[in-house]
C-alpha positions in Angstrom: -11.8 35.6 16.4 -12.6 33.5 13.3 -10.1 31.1 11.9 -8.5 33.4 9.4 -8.7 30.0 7.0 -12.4 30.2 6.8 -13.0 33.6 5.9 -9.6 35.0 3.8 -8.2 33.0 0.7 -5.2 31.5 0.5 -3.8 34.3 -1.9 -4.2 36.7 0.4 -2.9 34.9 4.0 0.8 35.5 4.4 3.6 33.8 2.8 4.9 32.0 5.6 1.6 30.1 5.8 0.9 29.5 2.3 1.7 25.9 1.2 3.7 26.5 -2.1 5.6 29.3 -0.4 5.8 27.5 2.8 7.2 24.6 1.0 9.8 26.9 -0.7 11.3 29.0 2.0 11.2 26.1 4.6 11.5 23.1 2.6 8.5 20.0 1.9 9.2 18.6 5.1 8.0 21.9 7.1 4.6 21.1 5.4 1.7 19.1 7.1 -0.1 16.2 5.3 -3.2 18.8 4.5 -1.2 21.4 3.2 0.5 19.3 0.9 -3.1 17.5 -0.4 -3.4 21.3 -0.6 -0.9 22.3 -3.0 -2.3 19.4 -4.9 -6.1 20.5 -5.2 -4.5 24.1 -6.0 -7.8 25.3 -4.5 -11.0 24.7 -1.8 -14.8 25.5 -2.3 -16.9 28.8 -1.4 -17.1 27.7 2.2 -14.0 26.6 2.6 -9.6 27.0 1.7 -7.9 24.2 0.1 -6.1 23.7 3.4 -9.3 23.5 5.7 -10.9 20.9 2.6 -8.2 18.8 3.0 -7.8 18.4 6.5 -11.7 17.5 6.1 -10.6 14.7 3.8 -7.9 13.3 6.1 -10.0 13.2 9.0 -12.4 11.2 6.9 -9.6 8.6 6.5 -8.6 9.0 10.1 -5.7 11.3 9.5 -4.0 8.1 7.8 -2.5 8.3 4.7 -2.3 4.5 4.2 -6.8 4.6 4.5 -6.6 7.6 2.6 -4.9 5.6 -0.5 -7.9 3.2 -0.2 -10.3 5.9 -1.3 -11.6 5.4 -4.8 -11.9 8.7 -7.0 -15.6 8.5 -6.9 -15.5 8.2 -2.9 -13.2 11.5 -3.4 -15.4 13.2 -5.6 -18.0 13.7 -3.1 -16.5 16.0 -1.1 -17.1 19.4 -2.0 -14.5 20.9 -4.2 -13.6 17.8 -5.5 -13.6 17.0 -8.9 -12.4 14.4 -10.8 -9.2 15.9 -12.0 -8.7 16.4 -8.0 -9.1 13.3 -7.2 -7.0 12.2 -9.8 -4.2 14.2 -8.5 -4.7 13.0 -5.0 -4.6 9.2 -6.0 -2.0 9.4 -8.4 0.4 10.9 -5.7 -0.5 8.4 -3.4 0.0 5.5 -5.8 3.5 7.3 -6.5 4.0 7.5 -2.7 3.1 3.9 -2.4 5.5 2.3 -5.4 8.2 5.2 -3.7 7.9 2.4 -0.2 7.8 -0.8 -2.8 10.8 0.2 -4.4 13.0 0.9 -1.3 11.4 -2.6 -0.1 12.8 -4.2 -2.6 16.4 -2.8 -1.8 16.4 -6.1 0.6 18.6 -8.2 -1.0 17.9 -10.8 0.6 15.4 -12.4 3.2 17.0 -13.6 6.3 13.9 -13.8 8.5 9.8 -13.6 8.4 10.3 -9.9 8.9 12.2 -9.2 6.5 9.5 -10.8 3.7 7.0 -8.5 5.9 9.3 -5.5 4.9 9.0 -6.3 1.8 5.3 -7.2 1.3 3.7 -4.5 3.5 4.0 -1.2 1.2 2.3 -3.4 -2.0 -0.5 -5.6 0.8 -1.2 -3.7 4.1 -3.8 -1.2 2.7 -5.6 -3.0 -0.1 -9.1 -3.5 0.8 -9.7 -6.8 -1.3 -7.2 -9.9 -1.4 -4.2 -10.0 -3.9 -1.9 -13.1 -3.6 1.7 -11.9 -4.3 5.3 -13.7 -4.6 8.3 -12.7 -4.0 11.0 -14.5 -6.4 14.7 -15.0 -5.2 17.7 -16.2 -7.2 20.8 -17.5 -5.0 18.9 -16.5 -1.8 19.1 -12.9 -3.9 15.8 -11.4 -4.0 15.0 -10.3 -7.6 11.8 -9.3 -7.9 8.1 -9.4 -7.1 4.9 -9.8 -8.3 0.9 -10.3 -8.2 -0.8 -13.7 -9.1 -4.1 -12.9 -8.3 -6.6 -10.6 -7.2 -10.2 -11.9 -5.2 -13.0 -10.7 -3.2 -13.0 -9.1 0.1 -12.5 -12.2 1.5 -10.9 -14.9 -0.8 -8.3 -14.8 -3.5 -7.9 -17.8 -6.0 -4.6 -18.9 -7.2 -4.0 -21.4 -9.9 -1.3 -23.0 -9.0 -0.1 -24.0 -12.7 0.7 -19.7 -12.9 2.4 -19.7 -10.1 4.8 -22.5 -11.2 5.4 -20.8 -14.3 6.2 -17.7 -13.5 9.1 -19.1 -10.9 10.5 -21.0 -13.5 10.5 -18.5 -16.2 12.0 -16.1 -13.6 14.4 -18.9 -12.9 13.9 -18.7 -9.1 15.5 -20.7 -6.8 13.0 -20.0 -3.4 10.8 -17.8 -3.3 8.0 -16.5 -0.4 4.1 -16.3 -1.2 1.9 -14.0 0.5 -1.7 -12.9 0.6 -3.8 -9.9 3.1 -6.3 -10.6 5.2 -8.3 -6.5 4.7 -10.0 -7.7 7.3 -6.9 -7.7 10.1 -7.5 -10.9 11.1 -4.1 -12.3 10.7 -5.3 -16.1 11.0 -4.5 -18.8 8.6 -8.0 -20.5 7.5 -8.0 -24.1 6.8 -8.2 -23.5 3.1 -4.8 -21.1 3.3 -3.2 -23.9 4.8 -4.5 -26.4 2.0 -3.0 -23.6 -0.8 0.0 -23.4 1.0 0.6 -27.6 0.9 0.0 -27.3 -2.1 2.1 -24.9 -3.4 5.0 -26.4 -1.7 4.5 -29.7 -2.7 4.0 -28.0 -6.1 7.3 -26.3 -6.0 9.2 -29.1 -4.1 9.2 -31.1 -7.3 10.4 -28.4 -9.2 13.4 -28.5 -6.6 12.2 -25.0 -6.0 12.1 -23.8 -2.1 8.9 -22.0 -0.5 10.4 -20.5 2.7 7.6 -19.2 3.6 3.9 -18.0 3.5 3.1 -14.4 4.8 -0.5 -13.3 6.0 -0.7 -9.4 6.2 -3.5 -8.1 8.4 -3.2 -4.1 8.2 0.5 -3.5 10.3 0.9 -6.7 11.8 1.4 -10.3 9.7 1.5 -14.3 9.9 4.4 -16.3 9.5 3.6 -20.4 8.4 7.4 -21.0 9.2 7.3 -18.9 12.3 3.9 -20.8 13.7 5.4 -24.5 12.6 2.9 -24.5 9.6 5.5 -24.9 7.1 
């Protein structure tokens, strides 16, 4: 027997396995990652159910949500079925999914230890395929906020220094934690990371403003300078 996916439309399978409906009776939770892409792209191609085209998406992205949010819309455009108002769907969703993770990061009040600046940076750094240099800003070892200096390459980011400064003193910070991704997942410092982070804390040290520490994220794992003796 043929999968019934292949040759019968969504409309017509029954309810229980329709995603909308699914998601109804049983809740979003009962659904799979492709149905819910599904409900999304509303509908599939000749060849194929909105169900059975998404799952072909995911498994272009390794059935990982985090590398499907990587894809651009024109990457997503040239599957079948897709067009730009789907794709638009799809990345706005995972954009909201992803700010969903940055906000509940940013429920740390405070950061106690390397991991906890990891918890915090990971939903904004660990799927970006280019380099972003970000800071975290803390008031009264209180963290208050976040946000990006500077955006590079695939391989280098450039951070002027002089920003930097400014934006901790007009957020009136008191420490604060840098930290930049390696897309690459090579967590290693290279000698011109370790330059950028003298700097910076010299920088900040006569401001009487405290870097506690430098964070290199490489996909799910990361690179503490205070952990390694760097800092």
């Amino acid at each position: 027997m043929k999968d019934k996916s292949i040759n019968i439309p969504i409309n017509k399978w029954s309810e229980n396995d329709r995603p909308r409906e699914k998601l109804l009776n049983k809740g979003v939770s009962a659904l799979s990652d492709a149905e819910l892409i599904a409900i999304l792209i509303g509908s599939g191609n000749r060849q194929e159910s909105a169900v059975d085209l998404s799952k072909r998406i995911l498994l272009s992205s390794k059935n990982n949500l985090d590398l499907l949010g990587t894809f651009s819309i024109e990457q997503l455009t040239e599957f079948k079925g897709i067009g730009q108002a789907k794709a638009i769907s799809i990345v706005a969703a995972l954009e909201i999914g992803r700010r969903r993770n940055v906000s509940k990061a940013l429920e740390v009040k405070s950061i106690k230890s390397s991991k906890d600046a990891f918890n915090i940076l990971s939903p904004v750094l660990s799927d970006k395929t280019k380099e972003e240099f970000w800071v975290v800003y803390l008031k009264k070892n209180v963290v208050s906020g976040m946000a990006l200096i500077s955006s590079g390459g695939l391989d280098a980011s450039m951070v002027d220094i002089r920003v930097l400064m400014k934006k901790l003193l007009e957020k009136e910070a008191t420490s604060f934690v840098v930290a930049h991704n390696h897309p690459s997942g090579n967590k290693q410092p290279s000698e011109s990371d370790k330059q950028l982070t003298k700097k910076i804390f010299d920088a900040a040290n006569m401001l009487n403003i405290r870097l506690l520490d430098h964070i290199i994220v490489a996909k799910q794992s990361y690179f503490s300078f205070v952990d390694n003796g760097i800092l």
